[in-house]
N, C-alpha and C positions, 0 to 999 in steps of 0.2 A: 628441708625447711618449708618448701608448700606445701603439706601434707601437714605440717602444724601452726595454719596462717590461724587458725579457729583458735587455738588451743593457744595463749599466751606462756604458758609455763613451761610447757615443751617445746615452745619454739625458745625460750630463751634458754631453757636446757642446752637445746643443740646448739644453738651460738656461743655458747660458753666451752663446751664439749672440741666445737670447729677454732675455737679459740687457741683453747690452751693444745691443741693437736700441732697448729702454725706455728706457735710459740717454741713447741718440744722438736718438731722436724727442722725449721730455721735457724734454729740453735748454733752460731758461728761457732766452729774449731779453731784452737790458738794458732792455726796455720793459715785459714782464711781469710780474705782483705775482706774491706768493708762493701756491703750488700747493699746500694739504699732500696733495692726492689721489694726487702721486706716491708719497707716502709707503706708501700702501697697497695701488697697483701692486709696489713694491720688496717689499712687507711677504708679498705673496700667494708672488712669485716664490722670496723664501726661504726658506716656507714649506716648500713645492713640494719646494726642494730639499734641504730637512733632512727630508722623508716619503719621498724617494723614494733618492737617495743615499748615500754612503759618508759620515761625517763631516771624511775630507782635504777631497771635492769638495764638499759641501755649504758648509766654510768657506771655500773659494775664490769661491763662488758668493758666499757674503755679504761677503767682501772687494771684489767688483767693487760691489756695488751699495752698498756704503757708502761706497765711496770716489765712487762716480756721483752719490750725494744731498750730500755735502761741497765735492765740487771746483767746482762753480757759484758757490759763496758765497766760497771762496778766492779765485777768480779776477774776483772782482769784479761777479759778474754777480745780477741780486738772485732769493732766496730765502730759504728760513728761515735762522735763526740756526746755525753751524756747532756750533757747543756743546748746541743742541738735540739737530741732529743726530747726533751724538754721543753722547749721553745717550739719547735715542729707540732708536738702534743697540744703544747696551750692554742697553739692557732687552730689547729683542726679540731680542738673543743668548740671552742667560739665559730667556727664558720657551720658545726655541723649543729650546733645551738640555733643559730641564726635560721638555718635553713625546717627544722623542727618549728622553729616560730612563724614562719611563712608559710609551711605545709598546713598547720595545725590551724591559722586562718581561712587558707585555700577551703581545707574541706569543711571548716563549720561555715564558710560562703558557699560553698556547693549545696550542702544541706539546707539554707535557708533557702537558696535559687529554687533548688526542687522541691521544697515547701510552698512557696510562693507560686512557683507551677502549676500546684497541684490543687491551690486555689483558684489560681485564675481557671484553671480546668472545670472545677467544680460551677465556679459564678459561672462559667458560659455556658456549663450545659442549663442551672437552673434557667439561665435566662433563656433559653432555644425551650425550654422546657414552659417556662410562664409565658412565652410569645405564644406556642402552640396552644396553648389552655385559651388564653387572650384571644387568638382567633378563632376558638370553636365556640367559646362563648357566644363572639361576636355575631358566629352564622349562625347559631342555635336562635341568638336575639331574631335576627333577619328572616330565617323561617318563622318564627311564633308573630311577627308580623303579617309576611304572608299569609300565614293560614288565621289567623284573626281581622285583616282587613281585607284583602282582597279575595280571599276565597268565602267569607261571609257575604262580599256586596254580590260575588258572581253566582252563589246561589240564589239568594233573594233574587238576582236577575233570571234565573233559570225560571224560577218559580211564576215571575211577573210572565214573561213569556211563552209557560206551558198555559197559564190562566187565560193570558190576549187568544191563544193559537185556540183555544177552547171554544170562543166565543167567537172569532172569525170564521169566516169562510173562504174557498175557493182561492184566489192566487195569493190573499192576504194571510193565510193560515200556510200556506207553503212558505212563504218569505221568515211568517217567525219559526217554521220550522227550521229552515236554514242556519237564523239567526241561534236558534236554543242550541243547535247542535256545534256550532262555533265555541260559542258558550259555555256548553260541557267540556268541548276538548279543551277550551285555557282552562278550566277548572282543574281537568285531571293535570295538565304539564306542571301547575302552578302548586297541587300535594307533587309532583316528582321531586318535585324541583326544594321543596321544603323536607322531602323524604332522604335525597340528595345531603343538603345539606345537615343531619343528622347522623351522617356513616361517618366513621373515622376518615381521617384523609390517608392516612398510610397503611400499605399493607405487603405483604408479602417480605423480602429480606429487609425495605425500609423499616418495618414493624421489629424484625429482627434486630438491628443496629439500633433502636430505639430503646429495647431491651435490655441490649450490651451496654449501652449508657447509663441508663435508669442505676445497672446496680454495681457500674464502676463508681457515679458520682456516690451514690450511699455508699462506697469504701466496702461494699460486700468482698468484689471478686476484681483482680485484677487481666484484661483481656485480653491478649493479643490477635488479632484479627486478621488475616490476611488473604486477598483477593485475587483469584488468578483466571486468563485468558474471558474477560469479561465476564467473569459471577453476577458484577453485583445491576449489568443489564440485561440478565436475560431474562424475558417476558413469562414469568410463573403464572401458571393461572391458579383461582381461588381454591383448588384441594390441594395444588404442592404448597401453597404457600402456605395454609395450615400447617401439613402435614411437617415439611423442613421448623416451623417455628415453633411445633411444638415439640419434636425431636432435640431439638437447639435447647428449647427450656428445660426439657428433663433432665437432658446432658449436666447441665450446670448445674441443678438442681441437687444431682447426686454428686457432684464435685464440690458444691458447697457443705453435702450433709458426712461424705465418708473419703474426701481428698486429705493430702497433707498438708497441701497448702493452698491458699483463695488464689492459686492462678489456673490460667485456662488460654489453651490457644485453639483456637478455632481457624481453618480454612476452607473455605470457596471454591470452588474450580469450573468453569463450563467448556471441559475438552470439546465438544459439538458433535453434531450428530444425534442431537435431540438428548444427550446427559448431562444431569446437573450431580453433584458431589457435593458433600459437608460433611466436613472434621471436625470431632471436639475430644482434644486430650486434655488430660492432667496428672499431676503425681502423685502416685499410690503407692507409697510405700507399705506395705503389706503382702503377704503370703499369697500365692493364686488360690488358695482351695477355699479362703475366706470369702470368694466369691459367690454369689447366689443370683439372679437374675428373679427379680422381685416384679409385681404389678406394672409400676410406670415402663418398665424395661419391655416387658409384654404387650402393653398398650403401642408402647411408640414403633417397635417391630410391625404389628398389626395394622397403624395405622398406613406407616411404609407401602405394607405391602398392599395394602388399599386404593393409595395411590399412586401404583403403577413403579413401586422402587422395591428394594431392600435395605435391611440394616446389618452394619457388620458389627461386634462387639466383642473387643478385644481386650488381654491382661496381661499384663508383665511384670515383672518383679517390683518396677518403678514409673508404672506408667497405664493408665487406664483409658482404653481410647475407642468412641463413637463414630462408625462409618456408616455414613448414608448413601446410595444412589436411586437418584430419578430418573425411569429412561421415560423421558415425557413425550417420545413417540410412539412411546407403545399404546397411552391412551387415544391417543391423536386418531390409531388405525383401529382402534376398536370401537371409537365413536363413528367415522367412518364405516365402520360394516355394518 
């Protein structure tokens, strides 16, 4: 019967099947006293079939088996009382009715919960999403003031003060030289600082988790994510972080264009001792030899090994799976040499 949870028609198959089998093995002999234990054989298997069936074939189901715990006692053969049985039946219609009407609430409440979930999911990531946009605007504003008000007046002042230093002399032409050269340096902090606030704010696995977001709320891909012996704080610098983010995206990429299905689980790990690790499976149902190692698969190895990792890339019958590792002290000692 689990084996036909998918299949409605073979599962009521085989409940009718497990039915009328009860019905034919329980069978009292004229010599036998009364059993009520069949009763609670009958009672499991209707059960059974009003949790797991259609209500046509669930009452088909309890039509056999009522009429299996009646017809012994018709036919002369000894058992309980047919009127019990009968009365017994009517009540365990009605309670197993009752309890179908409760289930069948339960879960269209379930479903609206995890609909409703899956909103409120969506609304917070736009809103983490329109806050971020909001504050880059905001600094984007704040630089273009910068560099329109105050780095316009501190040139012009450069300017006045290379002209004074032109025309003075002796301790007076040293003093604005002092001064021009103050001058120039807030000029250059004040483009840093405006240059500064034009970089992304996140980078490295934040950027990654930003990613994983972006295209679970567009209903692309569903993610599961998980983080082991601190992943998601160990200090990447700027080629692993590429290098991991863009591995990350192809991963998905080809799980979105030749997977079975939009899921994807992804793990993290930073055993220590200068390695980082990143997983990305998904389900391939397909044949291994339909396998080819295309462009993006070439790139992302290459880039791997660029920065100081490898890539593993694996196939199985049901499962297609991206292994990365960084050993990020190998560049550490070859910067060092």
């Amino acid at each position: 019967m689990p084996l036909y949870r998918a299949k409605p028609a073979m599962l009521f198959v085989t409940l009718l099947i497990a039915s009328l089998c009860s019905v034919i093995s329980l069978w009292p002999t004229t010599t036998s006293a009364s059993d009520p234990y069949i009763l609670l054989v009958y009672s499991i298997l209707a059960g059974k079939a009003v949790y797991r069936l259609s209500a046509i074939h669930a009452a088909c189901i309890g039509l056999v088996l009522t009429a299996g715990a009646i017809a012994p006692g018709l036919l002369g053969y000894s058992g309980l009382p047919w009127l019990f049985l009968a009365l017994y039946s009517v009540i365990l219609a009605m309670a197993l009715t009752l309890f179908r009407t409760i289930w069948s609430r339960y879960e269209e409440s379930a479903v609206r919960n995890e609909t409703l979930l899956s909103e409120y999911r969506n609304m917070k990531r736009r809103l983490i999403t329109d806050e971020q946009h909001a504050r880059q605007e905001e600094r984007a504003q704040v630089g273009r003031d910068i560099h329109d008000s105050v780095g316009h007046k501190l040139t012009a002042l450069l300017m006045q003060l290379e002209m004074h230093r032109m025309q003075a002399d002796g301790e007076t032409a040293e003093v604005l030289k002092g001064l021009k050269a103050l001058a120039k340096e807030s000029l250059e902090e004040s483009r840093n600082a405006v240059k500064s606030m034009k970089q992304q704010e996140t980078s490295g696995l934040p950027a990654i988790i930003g990613l994983l977001r972006r295209l679970e709320s567009e209903s692309f891909m569903r993610v599961t994510l998980t983080a082991r012996h601190g992943a998601l704080t160990v200090p990447l610098n700027n080629i692993h972080s590429i290098a991991v983010y863009r591995a990350v995206q192809e991963a998905m990429t080809n799980a979105m264009k030749h997977g079975s299905t939009r899921e994807v689980h992804i793990i993290f790990e930073a055993p220590g001792g200068g390695i980082f690790r990143f997983e990305v499976s998904n389900p391939y149902h397909r044949k291994r030899d339909t396998y080819r190692e295309g462009y993006g698969l070439k790139a992302m190895r290459e880039r791997m090994e660029e920065a100081g990792g490898e890539l593993q890339i694996s196939q199985y019958d049901n499962q297609f799976i991206v292994r990365g590792t960084l050993f990020m002290s190998k560049i550490i000692e070859e910067g060092v040499r």
